[in-house]
PLY file of the C-alpha trace (Angstrom):
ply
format ascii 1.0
element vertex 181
property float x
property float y
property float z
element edge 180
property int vertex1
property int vertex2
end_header
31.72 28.79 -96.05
28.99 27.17 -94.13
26.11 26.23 -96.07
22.33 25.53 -95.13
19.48 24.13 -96.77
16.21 22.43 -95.62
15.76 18.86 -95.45
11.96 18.24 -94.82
11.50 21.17 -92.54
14.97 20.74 -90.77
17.85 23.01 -91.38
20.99 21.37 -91.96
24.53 23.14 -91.79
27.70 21.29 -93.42
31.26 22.16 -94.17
33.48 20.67 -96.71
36.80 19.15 -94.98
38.67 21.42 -97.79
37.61 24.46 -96.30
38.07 23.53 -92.62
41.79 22.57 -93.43
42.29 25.44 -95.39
40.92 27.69 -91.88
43.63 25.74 -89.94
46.03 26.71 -92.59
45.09 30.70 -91.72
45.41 30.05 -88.23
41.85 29.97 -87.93
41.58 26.78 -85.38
38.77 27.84 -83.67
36.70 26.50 -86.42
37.79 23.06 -85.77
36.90 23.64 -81.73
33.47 24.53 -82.86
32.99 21.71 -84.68
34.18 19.22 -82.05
32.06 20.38 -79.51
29.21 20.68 -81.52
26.40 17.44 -81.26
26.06 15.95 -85.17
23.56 14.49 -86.08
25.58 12.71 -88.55
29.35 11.56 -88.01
31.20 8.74 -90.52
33.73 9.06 -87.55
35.15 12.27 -88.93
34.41 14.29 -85.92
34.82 12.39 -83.19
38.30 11.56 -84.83
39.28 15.58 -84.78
37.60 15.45 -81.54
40.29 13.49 -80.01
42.91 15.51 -81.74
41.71 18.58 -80.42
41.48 17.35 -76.99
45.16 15.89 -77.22
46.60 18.63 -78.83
44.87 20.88 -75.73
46.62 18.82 -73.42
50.00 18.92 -75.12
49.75 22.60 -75.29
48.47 23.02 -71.41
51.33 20.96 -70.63
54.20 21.84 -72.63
52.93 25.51 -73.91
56.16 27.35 -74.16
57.83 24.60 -76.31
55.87 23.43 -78.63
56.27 24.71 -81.76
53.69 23.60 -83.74
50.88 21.02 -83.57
50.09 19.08 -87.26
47.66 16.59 -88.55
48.28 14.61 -91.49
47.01 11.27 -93.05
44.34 9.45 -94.71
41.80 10.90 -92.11
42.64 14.71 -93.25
42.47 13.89 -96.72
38.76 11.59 -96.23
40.00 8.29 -96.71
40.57 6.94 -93.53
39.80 3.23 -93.19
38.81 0.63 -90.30
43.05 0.30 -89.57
43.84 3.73 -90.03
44.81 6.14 -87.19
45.35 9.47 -86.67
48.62 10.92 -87.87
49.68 13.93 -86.00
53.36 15.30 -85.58
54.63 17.91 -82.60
57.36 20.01 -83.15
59.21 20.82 -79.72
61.69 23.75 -79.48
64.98 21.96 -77.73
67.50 25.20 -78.41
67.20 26.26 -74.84
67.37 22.85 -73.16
70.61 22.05 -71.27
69.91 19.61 -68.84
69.37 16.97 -70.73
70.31 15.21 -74.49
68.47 15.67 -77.38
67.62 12.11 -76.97
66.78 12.43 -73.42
64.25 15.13 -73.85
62.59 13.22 -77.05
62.19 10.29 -74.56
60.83 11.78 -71.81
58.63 13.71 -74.11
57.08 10.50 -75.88
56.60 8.97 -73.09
53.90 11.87 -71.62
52.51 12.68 -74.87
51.75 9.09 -76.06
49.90 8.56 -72.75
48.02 11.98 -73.31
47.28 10.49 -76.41
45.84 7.29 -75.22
43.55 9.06 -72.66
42.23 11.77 -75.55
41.41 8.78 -78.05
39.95 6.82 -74.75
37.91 10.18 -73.51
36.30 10.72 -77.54
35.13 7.04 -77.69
36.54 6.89 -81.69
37.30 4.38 -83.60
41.11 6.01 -84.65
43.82 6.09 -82.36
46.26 8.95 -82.43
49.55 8.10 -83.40
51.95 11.40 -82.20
54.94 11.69 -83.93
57.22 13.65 -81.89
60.50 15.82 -83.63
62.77 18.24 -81.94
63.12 21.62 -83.67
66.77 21.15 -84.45
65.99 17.22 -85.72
63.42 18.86 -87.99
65.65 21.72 -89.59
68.29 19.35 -90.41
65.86 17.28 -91.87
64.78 20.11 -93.90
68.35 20.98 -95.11
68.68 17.19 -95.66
65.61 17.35 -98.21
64.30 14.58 -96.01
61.17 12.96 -97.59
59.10 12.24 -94.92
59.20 15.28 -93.70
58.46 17.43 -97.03
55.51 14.96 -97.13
54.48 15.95 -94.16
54.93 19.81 -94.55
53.38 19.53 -98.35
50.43 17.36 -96.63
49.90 18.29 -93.26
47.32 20.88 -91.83
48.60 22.92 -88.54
45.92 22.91 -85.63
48.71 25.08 -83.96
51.42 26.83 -85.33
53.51 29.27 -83.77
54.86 30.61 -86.74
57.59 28.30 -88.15
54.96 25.68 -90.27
53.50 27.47 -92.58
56.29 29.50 -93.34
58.14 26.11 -93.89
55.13 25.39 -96.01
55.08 28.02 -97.87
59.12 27.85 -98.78
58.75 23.94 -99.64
55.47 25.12 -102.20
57.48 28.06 -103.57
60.47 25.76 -104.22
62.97 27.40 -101.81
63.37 24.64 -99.49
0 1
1 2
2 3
3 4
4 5
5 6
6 7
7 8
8 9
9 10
10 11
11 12
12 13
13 14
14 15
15 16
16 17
17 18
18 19
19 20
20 21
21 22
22 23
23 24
24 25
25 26
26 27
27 28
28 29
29 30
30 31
31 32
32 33
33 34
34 35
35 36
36 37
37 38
38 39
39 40
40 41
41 42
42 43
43 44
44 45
45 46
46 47
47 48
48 49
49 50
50 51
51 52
52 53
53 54
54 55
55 56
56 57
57 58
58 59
59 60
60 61
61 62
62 63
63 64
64 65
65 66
66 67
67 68
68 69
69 70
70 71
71 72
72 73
73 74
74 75
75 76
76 77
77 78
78 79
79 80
80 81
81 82
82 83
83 84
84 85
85 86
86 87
87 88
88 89
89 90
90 91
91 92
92 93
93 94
94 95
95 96
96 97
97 98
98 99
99 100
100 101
101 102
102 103
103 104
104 105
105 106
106 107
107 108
108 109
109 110
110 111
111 112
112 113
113 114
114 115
115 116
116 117
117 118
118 119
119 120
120 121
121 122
122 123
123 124
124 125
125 126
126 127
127 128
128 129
129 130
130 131
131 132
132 133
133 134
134 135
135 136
136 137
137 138
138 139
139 140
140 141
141 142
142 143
143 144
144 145
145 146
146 147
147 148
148 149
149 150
150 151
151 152
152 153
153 154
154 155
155 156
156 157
157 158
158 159
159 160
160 161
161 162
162 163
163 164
164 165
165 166
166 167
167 168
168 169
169 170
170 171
171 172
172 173
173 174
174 175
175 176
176 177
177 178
178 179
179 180
């Protein structure tokens, strides 16, 4: 909920970081557009940070659309206690079932090599101080890391927030809460 209040004749509007993950987390992203294209008058480097994200994650999305599966953040900046070495975790999920002409490993090359220059260009473009740091995963790396009960990745279901899902990451999150996975 947004809140106002005056500060010697000035509204003021802020929202908690809770409730803006918890709109990404209803497939609600357009919140988080909003507020990166808004002009704070105050930023501890929090916005400019999702800034970048947002613009990264739009060019992921304009470029690879149809096979991305879902777009997460995760990280000390999502949970507010990013520091001066910290960067921005964020992990892509890319649907490989239908790809033939290539490996698995092929594709996740070729892949990380586009994305992490996107990358470098959206942190460039925002002018913040965090660096994204994409972490790329094939859809069938990912399920057999879920059968596997890997840890990273149940710490980054449990922690991260989708800022695009197409409907395979929250239901994963949902499972790994409820104890199923």
């Amino acid at each position: 909920s947004l809140r106002s209040g005056p500060i010697k004749n000035t509204n003021t509007n802020y929202l908690a970081l809770a409730e803006v993950w918890d709109a990404c987390e209803k497939g609600k992203y357009e919140i988080l557009n909003l507020i990166t294209i808004g002009l704070p008058v105050y930023d501890n480097g929090w916005v400019t940070a999702t800034r970048s994200v947002e613009m990264h994650k739009a060019q992921v999305i304009q470029k690879f659309e149809k096979y991305v599966i879902c777009y997460v953040l995760a990280g000390s900046v999502l949970r507010g206690e990013a520091s001066e070495g910290s960067d921005l975790d964020t992990f892509i999920v890319i649907d490989d079932t239908d790809v033939t002409r290539m490996t698995a490993a092929e594709l996740k090359s070729k892949l990380a090599s586009i994305i992490y220059g996107m990358a470098a260009q959206a942190s460039m473009q925002a002018g913040g101080k965090y660096k994204i740091h994409p972490q790329i995963y094939l859809l069938t790396d990912m399920w057999n890391s879920i059968n596997l009960a890997h840890p990273v990745i149940f710490t980054l279901i449990r922690e991260g927030v989708p800022l695009y899902d197409r409907g395979m990451f929250m239901p994963w999150k949902m499972l790994l809460r409820k104890g199923q996975v």
